[in-house]
Steps between C-alpha positions, in 0.01 A plus 500: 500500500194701475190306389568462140754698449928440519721780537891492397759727584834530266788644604711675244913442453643462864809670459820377772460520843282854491234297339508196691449728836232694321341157468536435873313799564303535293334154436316460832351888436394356178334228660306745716372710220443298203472134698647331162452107429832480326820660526697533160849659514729557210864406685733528162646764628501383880896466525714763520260625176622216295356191507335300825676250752297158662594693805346818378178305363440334808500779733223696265315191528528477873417953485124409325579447149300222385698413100764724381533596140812556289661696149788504332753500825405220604770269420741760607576278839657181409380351835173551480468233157465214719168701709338636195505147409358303740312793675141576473449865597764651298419496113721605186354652190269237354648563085835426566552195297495081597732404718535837724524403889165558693177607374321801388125438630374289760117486717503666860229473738401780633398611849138401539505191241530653174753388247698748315707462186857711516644558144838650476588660114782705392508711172700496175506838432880648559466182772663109424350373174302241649211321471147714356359574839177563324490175364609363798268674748208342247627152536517562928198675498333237320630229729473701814151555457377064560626637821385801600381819373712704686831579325720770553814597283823692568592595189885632550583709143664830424305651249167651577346424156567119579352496852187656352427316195562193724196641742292576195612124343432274786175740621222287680685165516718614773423671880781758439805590332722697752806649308870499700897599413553885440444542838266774437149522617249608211159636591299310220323255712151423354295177470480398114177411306533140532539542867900475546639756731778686366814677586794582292734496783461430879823726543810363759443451909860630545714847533368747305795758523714345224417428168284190456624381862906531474697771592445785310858632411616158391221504257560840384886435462416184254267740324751743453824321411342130292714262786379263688482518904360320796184664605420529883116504622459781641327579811271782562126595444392136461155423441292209473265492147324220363115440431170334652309351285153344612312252273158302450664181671207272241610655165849659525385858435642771630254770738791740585890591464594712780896655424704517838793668565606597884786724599717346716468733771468482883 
C-alpha cells in the first residue's frame, strides 16, 4: 500500500470456465500494473454461468481473489448453502431478508494493514423484491464506518436509473459503488462530489462472442420463439473488465477510478 493511500481492484461477472482462466491470467498482470491491496471478484456467475460451487470459490481464492461478491444466482447451486454459510470470503446480497444463509458485508484487511469494508447489494428494480438496498446500505454504512472508512459496495441491479440514484443516495459515506449483472461494461466512471467513485457497471470477465456470455444462437432462438432453453457459455473473445479504484486510506475518499478491460489475447 502506497503511503496513505489503498488501492482495490474489482473484477466484474466471471462467466464459466472462460472467465475463471481469464482470471488466471490475468490477475498476476494486474498485480504488476495496478499493485492492488484487495482483490474483489464478483463469482455469481462462476459456474457454468449459473451460480458458484465451494469448489469453484476456492480455487478463485487460491488464483488472487481476496472476497468474492454475489447477485441474484447465487443460490442457484444447492451445494454451495452450507459454504456461503459458514464461509467468510464469499458474501450474498446484504437486503435479502433475516434468516438468509451467510452474510452480505463483512471487514477485510487489506495488503499493507488497512481494513476494508466489502458490501454486497442487489436491486429491486425488475430484480427479487427484497429488502430497500438504500436503506440498507445506510444502516451498513453507518455501522461499517466504527470500523473503517474504507467501504466499497457491489451493487448487483438491472436497471441503470437504480444503480445511479443509489451512487447519488449513498454519495460521500461510502469509498465506491461498483455496479455488476448485465454483463456489460459502461464507460461512466467518475468520482462523485462527496468523494465516492462511481461506475454503473464493471461489465463481465468472460466470452464476449455471445450475448451477455452464453451462446449466442441459443439466446437468439429464446428471443425468437418465447420457450425456454438451456443456455451454454460460450467461448470466444473473452476479456477480463473490472475497475481500480485507489482511495485516501485515513478518510475513505476516493482519488481515482481507473475502468479496465483486457482482450484476452496472446
Amino acid at each position: 500500500m502506497a503511503a496513505g493511500r489503498i488501492k482495490i481492484l474489482f473484477i466484474g461477472d466471471i462467466i464459466g470456465e472462460p472467465g475463471r482462466n481469464a482470471v488466471a491470467k490475468w490477475v498476476p498482470r494486474m498485480r504488476e500494473v495496478h499493485d492492488p491491496d484487495l482483490v474483489i471478484a464478483n463469482a455469481e456467475n462462476s459456474a457454468g454461468g449459473f451460480g458458484v460451487t465451494p469448489k469453484i470459490a476456492e480455487d478463485l481464492l487460491r488464483l488472487g481473489c481476496d472476497v468474492l461478491t454475489s447477485g441474484n444466482h447465487i443460490w442457484d447451486k444447492k451445494d454451495s448453502i452450507p459454504f456461503i454459510r459458514e464461509s467468510g470470503e464469499l458474501l450474498r446480497p446484504a437486503n435479502f431478508p433475516a434468516g438468509a444463509p451467510g452474510r452480505g458485508s463483512a471487514v477485510y484487511t487489506a495488503r499493507g494493514g488497512a481494513r476494508v469494508a466489502v458490501v454486497n447489494l442487489m436491486g429491486r428494480l425488475f430484480m427479487k423484491d427484497l429488502d430497500c438496498p438504500f436503506r440498507a446500505a445506510e444502516r451498513i454504512a453507518e455501522s461499517m464506518r466504527r470500523e473503517t472508512p474504507i467501504i466499497f459496495v457491489d451493487f448487483h441491479a438491472e436497471a441503470t436509473s437504480e444503480k445511479q440514484a443509489f451512487g447519488w443516495f449513498i454519495d460521500g459515506r461510502v469509498t465506491a459503488v461498483i455496479g455488476t449483472h448485465t454483463h456489460v461494461q459502461t464507460a461512466d466512471e467518475r468520482i462523485l462530489p462527496g468523494g465516492t467513485a462511481y461506475l454503473t457497471d464493471a461489465g463481465m470477465t468472460g466470452p464476449h462472442e455471445g450475448v451477455i456470455g452464453v451462446e449466442r444462437a441459443e439466446a437468439i432462438e429464446r428471443f425468437l420463439t418465447g420457450m425456454p432453453n438451456k443456455f451454454k457459455v460460450a467461448a470466444n473473445d473473452v476479456r477480463f473488465c473490472g475497475v481500480c479504484v485507489t482511495a485516501d486510506a485515513a478518510t475513505g475518499r476516493a482519488l481515482a477510478i481507473d475502468r479496465i478491460q483486457e482482450r484476452d489475447v496472446a
